[in-house]
C-alpha positions, -999 to +999 in steps of 0.1 A: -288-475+306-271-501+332-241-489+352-220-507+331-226-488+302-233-458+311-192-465+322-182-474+288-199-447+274-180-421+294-151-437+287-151-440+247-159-403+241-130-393+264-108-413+244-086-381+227-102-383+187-136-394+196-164-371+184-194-393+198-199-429+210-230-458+208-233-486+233-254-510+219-272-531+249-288-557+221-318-577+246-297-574+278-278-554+299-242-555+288-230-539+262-233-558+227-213-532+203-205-499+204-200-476+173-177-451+174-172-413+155-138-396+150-133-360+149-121-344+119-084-344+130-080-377+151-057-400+143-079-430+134-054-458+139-042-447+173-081-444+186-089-475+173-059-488+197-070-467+226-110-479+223-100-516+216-080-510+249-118-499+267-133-526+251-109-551+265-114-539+300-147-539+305-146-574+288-164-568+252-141-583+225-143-566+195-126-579+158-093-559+168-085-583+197-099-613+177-071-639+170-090-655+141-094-622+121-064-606+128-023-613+134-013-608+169+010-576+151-016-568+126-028-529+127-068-529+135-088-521+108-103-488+108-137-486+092-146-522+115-148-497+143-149-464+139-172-439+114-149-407+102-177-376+102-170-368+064-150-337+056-164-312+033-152-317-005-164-284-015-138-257-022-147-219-020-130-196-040-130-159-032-140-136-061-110-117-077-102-082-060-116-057-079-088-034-094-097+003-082-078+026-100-055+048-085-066+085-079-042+109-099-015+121-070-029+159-056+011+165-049+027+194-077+054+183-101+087+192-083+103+217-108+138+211-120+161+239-102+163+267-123+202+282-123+214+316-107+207+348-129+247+363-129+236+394-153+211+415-162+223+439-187+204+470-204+222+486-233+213+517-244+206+527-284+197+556-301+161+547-303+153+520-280+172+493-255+185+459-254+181+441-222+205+410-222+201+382-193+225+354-182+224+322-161+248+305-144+248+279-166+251+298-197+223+298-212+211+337-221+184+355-243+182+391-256+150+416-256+151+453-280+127+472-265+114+512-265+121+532-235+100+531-204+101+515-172+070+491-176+085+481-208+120+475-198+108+453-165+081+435-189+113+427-212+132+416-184+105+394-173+103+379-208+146+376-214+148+357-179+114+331-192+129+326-229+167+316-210+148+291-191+131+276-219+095+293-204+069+317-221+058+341-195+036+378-194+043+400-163+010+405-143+019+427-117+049+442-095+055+462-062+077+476-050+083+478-010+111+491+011+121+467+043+148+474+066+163+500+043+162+475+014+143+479-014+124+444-024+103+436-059+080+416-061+069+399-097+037+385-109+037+365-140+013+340-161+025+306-173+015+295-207-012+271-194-026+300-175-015+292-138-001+322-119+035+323-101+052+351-082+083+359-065+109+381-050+142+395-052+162+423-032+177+449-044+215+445-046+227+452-082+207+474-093+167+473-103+170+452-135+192+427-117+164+424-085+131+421-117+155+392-132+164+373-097+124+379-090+115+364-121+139+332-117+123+328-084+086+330-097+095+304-126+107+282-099+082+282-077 
């Protein structure tokens, strides 16, 4: 390859939109044609201008500077000159997402507040009592029950559930004394079987503390 071409060479592919360039020497040793490749995002009109403007310098006419073939103000035609490198026609979908479904949330239910217990009551009878509970927001329910102390709290227990709208058994209680206060704690069983406790101090009395104790286990 002669000087001279080895020139024009250099200088076609650093034309900006030129993806690779041919000097065609023909028999001698000036350049006879050159073919010319475009990147995929050159601006084919305005490097055809810019590689007629080589041609024309190093003295190789080319159809875009020929008067016969083309007005003076007529726009060089493309595909005489340059080769566009194809674009790809093929468009590749991605595969839908695959719809995982969502684990069921670990986090507990938040309960609805359960009101204040104002009263506990326990009226006595000839032959047994009637323990009588009230919340703050009116709502109440009424045990008869024999005498005895595990029945009386277990009916306590029971009067505080049924004013809530809750079936309940009492598990277990204790008793403890802290800071000269005496504190109950209560034990009971839901109707689906899970367990709940809570507490209540002494203040009222002993049904009054089962009943707070019980409100506090249903809302826990």
């Amino acid at each position: 390859m002669t000087e001279i071409v080895e020139t024009l060479h250099s200088e076609l592919l650093a034309v900006a939109g030129v993806a690779s360039a041919k000097v065609d020497v023909g028999n001698g040793a000036t350049p006879a044609g050159v073919k010319v490749s475009l990147a995929p995002d050159a601006d084919a009109r305005r490097v055809s201008v810019e590689v007629q403007r080589v041609l024309a310098a190093h003295g190789v006419r080319s159809r875009f500077s020929s008067e016969e073939d083309d007005p003076p103000d007529a726009p060089p035609s493309v595909p005489d000159l340059v080769t566009p490198i194809p674009q790809p026609q093929e468009t590749v979908s991605a595969p839908p997402m695959p719809v995982v479904p969502m684990p069921p949330s670990s986090v507990p239910s938040v309960r609805p507040p359960i009101p204040e217990v104002t009263s506990v009551s326990v009226d006595e009878q000839w032959d047994d009592l009637t323990v009588s509970v009230v919340l703050a927001d009116g709502r109440r329910a009424s045990r008869v029950v024999g005498f005895g102390t595990d029945e009386l709290d277990a009916a306590i227990i029971a009067a505080v559930a049924e004013a809530v709208g809750e079936s309940v058994t009492k598990v277990a209680m204790e008793w403890i004394e802290v800071d000269d206060s005496s504190v109950v704690t209560v034990v009971i069983k839901r109707s689906d079987g899970s367990l709940a406790a809570g507490a209540g101090v002494v203040r009222f009395g002993r049904a009054f503390a089962v009943g707070t104790a019980t409100r506090s286990a249903l809302q826990a």
